[in-house]
N, C-alpha and C positions, 0 to 999 in steps of 0.2 A: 434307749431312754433319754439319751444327749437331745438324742435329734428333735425329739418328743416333743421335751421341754422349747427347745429352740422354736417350734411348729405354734407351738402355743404364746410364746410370746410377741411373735411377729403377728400372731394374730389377731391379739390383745393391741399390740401398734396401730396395725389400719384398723380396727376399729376405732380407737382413738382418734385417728387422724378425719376419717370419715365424719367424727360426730361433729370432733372442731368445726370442719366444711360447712357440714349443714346448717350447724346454729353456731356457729363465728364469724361469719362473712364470708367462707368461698366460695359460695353458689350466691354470685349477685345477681344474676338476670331471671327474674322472677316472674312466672307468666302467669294471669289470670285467668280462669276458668270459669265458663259460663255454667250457671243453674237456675232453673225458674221451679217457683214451688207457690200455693194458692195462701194468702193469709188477707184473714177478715174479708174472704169474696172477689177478690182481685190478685187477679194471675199475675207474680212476681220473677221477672227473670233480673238477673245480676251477674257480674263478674265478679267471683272472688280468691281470696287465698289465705291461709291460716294466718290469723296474726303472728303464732310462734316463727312458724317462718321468716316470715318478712323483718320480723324486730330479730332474729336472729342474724340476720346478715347484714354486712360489716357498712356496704354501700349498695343496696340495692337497688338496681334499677327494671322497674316493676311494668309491665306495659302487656298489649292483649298478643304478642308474637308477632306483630304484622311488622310489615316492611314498608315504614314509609319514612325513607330518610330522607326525601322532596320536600315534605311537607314541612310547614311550621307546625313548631312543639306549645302545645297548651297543657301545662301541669295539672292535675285533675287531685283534691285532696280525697281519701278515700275515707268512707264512713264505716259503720258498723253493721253489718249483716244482719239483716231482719229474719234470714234464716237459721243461723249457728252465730250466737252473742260474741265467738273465741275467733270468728273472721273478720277479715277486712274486704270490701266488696263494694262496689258502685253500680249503682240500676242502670239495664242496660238503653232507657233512651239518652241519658249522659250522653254514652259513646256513640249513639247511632246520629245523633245530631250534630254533633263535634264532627266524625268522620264523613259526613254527608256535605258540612262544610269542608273540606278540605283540609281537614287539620289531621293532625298525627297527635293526640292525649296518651299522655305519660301518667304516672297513678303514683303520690306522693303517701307513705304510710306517717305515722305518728313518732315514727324515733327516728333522729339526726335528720329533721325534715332540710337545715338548712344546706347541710351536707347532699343529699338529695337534689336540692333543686340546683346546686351548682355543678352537680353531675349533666343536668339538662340544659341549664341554662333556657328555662322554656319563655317563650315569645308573648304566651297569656296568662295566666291564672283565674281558674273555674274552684274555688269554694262552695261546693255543694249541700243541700239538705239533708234529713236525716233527724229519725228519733236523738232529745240531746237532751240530758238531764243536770251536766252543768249549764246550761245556759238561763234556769230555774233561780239557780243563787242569784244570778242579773239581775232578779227582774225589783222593780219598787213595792211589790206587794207579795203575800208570804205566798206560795208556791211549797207544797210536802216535795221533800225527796234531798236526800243530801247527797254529792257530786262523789263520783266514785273516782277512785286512782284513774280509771281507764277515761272516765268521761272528763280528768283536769287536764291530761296527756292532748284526748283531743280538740281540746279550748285551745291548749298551748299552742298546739300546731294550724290550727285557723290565725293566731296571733300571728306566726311566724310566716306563714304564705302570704299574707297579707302586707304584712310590714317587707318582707321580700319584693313584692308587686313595686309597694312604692318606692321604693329603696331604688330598683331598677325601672323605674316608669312605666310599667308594665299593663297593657288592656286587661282589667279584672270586673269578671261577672261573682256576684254574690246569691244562692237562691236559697229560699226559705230559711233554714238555721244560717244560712252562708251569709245571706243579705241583712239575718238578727247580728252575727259575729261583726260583721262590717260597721255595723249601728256603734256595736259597744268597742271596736277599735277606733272611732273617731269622735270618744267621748260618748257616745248615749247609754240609754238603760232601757228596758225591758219590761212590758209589764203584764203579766202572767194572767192564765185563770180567765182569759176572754172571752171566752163560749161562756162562764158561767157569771161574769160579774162585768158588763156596759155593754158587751155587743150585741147586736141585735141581729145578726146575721149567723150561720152557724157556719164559722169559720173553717171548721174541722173534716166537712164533708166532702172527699175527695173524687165518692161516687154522683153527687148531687151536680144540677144545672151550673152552680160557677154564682158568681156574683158579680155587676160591674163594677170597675171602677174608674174615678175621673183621673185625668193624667193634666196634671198642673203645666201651663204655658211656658216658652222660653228654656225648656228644661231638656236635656239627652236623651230621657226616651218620649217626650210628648216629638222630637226631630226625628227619631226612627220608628213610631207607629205612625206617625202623620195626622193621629184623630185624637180627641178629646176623650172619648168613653168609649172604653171594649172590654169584654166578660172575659174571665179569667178563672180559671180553677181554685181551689184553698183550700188547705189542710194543715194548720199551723194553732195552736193552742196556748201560744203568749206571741205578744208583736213588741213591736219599735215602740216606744213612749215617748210621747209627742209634744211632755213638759220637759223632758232635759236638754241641756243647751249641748248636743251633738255638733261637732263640726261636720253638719252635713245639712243640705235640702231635700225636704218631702217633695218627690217627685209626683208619689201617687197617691188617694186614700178610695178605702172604700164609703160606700153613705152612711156607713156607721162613725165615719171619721177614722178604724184604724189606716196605720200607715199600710202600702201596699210597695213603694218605692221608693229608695233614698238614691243623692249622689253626693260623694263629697264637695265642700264649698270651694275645695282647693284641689281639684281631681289633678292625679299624676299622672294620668292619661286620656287621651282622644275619648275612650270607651271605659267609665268607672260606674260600676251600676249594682245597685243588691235590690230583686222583688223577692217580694214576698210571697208569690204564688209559686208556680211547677212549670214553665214554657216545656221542658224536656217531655213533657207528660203529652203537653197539648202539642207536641208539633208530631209527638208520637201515632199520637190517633189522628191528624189531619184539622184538629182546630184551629183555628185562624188564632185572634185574641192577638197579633202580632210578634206572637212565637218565633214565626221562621223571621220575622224581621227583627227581632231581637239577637237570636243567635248569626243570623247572616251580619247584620254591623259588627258584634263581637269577632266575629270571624274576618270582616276588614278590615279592624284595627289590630288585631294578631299577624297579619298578611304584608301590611305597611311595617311593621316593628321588625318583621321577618326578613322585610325587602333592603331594609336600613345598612347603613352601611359602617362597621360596629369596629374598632380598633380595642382588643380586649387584652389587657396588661395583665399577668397574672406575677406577684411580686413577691418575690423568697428572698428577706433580710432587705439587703439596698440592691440587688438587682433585681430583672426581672423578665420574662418572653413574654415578645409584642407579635400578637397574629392579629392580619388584614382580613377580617370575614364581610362578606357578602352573599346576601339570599342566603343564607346557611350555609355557604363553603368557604370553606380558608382559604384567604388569596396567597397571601403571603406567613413566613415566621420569621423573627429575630429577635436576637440579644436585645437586650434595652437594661434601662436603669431607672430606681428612683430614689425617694431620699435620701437623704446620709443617715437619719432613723429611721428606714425603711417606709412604711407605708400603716396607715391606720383609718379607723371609724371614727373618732375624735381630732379634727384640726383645729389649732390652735395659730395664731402669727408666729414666726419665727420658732415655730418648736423641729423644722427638719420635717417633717413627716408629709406623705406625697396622701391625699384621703382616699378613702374606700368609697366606690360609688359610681352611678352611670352619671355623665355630663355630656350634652352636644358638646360638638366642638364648634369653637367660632372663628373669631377674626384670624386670618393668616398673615405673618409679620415676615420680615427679614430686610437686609442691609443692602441687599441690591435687587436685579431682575429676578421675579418671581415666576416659577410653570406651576402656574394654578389653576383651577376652576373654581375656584370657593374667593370669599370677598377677601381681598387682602390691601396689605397698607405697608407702603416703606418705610425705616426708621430713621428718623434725620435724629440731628448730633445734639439737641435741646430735648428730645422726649426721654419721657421717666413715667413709671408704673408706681403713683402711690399707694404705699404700705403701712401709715401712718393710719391706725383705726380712729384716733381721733379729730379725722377731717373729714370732710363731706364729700372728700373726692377719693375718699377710701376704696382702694381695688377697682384703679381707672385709669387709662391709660391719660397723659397729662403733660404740657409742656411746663419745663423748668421753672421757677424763680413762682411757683404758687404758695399758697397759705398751708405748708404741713412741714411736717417735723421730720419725716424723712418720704422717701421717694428710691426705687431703682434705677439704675441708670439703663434703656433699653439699648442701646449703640454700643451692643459687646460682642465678641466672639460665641459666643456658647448662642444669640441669637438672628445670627447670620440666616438660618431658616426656622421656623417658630411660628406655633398656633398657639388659641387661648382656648382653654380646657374651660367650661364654662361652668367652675365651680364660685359660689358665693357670689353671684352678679345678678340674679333674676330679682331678688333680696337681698341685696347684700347686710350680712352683720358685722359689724366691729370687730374686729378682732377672731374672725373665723378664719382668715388664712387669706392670702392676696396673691398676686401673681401666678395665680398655678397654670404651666404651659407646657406644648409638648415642644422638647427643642432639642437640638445640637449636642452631645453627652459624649465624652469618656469615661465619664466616671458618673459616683453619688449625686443628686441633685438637692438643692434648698429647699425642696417640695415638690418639685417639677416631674414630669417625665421624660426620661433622655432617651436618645436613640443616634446612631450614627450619622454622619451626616450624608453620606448618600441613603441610606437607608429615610431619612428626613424628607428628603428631595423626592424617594417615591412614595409617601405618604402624602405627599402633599399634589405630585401628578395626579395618585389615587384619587382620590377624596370629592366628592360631586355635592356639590350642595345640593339639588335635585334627590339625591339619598339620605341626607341628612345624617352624617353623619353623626356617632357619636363615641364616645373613651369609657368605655367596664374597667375601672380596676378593682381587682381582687387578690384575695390571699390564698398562696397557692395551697391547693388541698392535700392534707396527709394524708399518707394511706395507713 
């Protein structure tokens, strides 16, 4: 009877333990499962996986099984199954175009996306279309339907891929709901009900001839389709609104005026672009419309970002491990350090703290003979780094006895070898933080990044300008 009980309770254990697994995070490699099923006349194939699942685990990393750790990683955000409401699923010309380009897509779900993408660390990000019923509340005119838990979850996370892209300078394509979500993250609005109130075209018809549209001058994709007017698909039921002050350019409209194409005014990459139509659709069946030249430039600006040559700090308290990547492989790993209040999303002057974020790296400094390939400059015994926000020579490198209040002295030990991390200098603001470099460290830095100094010395052999390099700091992730 002893044993019985004992038989039972061990059993009740793995069970328990089992559940935890499934829907607690110990099953993180999550693989996608192809299905194709016919709705409203058109044969639908998709990859998908239960949402339970996938929001079950801890850090999931979600992908179709393949093997391609050559390739550059393009984050893929995942929609809502137009087959089963309770999956998560992406239609399969996404992947067949993406993989045709030479990329390897990774499938980002709706919880802990940011967690997620720091799992991949991916090269592009693709915000895709999809039925979207919060993006209704967006628009400037009434639109029925109120936004459901599931459908504020996945606004959120368009927010979050998005602001990720820029955050790390990332080539990001935006399509249909992807390319609305990009509108309304860089200020725009939405204006619903277009098939039934000013279009003249019927936007919605995904099986119909397409409609053309003009692609405006001087603009990212009028440089990658090469022509002024080409037909394109559409299936979209509110667009872009074309009176609110978006931080963005209408690249494309149809002849009814809506928008077809935006880019940002301030794009954080080579390749920033949201249409409004389905390229995945048309490059699927073989129609031109400049499809495969859409996703083939997206595909060489993921390829270039991939080729880069990336010095990625990941920072726990004031220290912190510095790995050397190239093409997607670690060159190098070591110890490093950085501020003496660790490191943040928020820099301030003189508050200690090293910021969150991609920056080139630029000018390379130091006190004597330099083995470099990158531009660099020696320190004579008059140069100073002002840090005085309120001069005009704020976070600039500067000889002695100028107009400011204070200034760094550059002719020290800790910058014997030394790069400029090229944080707050494109723009600089007042008061956002100044000298931040990678240098010389034993210890905590005043905001800097430290590393040994032979370690210094082969960072700086490393380093090609021809790859352009650049500094990822980030906060290292809990598990």
């Amino acid at each position: 009877m002893q044993n019985k009980k004992l038989i039972f309770v061990a059993a009740a254990l793995i069970t328990a333990i089992v559940t935890v697994c499934l829907f607690s995070g110990g099953r993180d490699n999550i693989r996608l499962r192809e299905h194709c099923f016919v709705k409203n006349e058109r044969t639908i194939c998709e990859y998908s996986v239960p949402m339970r699942r996938a929001d079950g685990a801890r850090n999931p990393k979600i992908t179709l099984g393949h093997n391609c750790a050559e390739r550059p990683v393009v984050a893929v955000l995942l929609a809502q199954s137009d087959y089963k409401d309770n999956r998560y699923a992406i239609e399969k010309p996404y992947v067949d175009v993406l993989i045709d380009n030479e990329l390897c897509p990774v499938f980002i779900s709706w919880t802990n996306v940011n967690e997620q993408l720091a799992i991949w660390r991916p090269d592009g990000i693709l915000v895709p279309g999809g039925t979207f019923a919060i993006l209704h509340s967006q628009t400037v005119t009434e639109f029925a339907g109120d936004p459901s838990y599931r459908g504020l979850r996945r606004g959120f996370a368009y927010t979050i891929m998005l602001d990720y892209a820029r955050h790390h300078k990332l080539p990001t394509l935006g399509i249909c709901a992807g390319a609305q979500k990009m509108a309304i993250f860089l200020g725009g609005k939405l204006i619903g009900r277009i098939n039934e109130f000013g279009a003249t075209i019927n936007h919605k018809d995904i099986h119909g001839p397409g409609h053309e549209i003009e692609i405006m001058p001087n603009t990212l994709l009028r440089r990658i389709v090469g022509q002024k007017d080409i037909t394109v698909n559409t299936s979209h039921n509110s667009a872009i609104y074309d009176k609110a002050a978006g931080d963005f350019i209408v690249s494309a409209r149809a002849p009814d005026g809506i928008i077809e194409a935006i880019e940002p005014k301030n794009p954080w990459s080579d390749f920033v672009l949201g249409v409004q139509w389905h390229p995945e659709l048309m490059a699927a069946t073989g129609i031109s419309g400049g499809a495969s030249d859409i996703f083939s430039a997206f595909a060489d600006a993921i390829k270039t970002k991939h080729a880069m040559q990336r010095i990625i700090v990941i920072a726990d308290g004031t220290r912190a491990i510095v790995s050397l990547v190239e093409g997607g492989r670690t060159i190098a790993t070591f110890p490093g350090f950085v501020g003496r209040r660790g490191a943040g999303f928020i820099k301030r002057e003189g508050d200690g703290q090293t910021p969150f974020g991609e920056y080139r790296m630029g000018l390379v400094f130091g006190t004597g003979e330099l083995d470099t390939r990158m531009p660099h400059r020696v320190i004579k015994e008059d140069d100073v780094w002002v840090d005085d926000p309120k001069s005009p020579q704020y976070n600039t490198w500067q000889k002695r006895g100028g107009k400011w209040d204070s200034a760094e002295d550059m002719l020290i030990d800790e910058y014997e070898f030394g790069a400029v991390i090229e944080y707050n200098t494109d723009t600089i603001v007042p008061g956002r933080g100044s000298a931040i470099f990678l240098h010389v460290a034993t210890g905590p830095t005043a905001g800097c990044v430290g590393v040994s100094r032979d370690d210094m010395q082969r960072i700086l052999r490393w380093m090609d300008p021809a790859k352009s390099p650049v500094m990822r700091i980030e906060p290292k992730r809990r598990k």
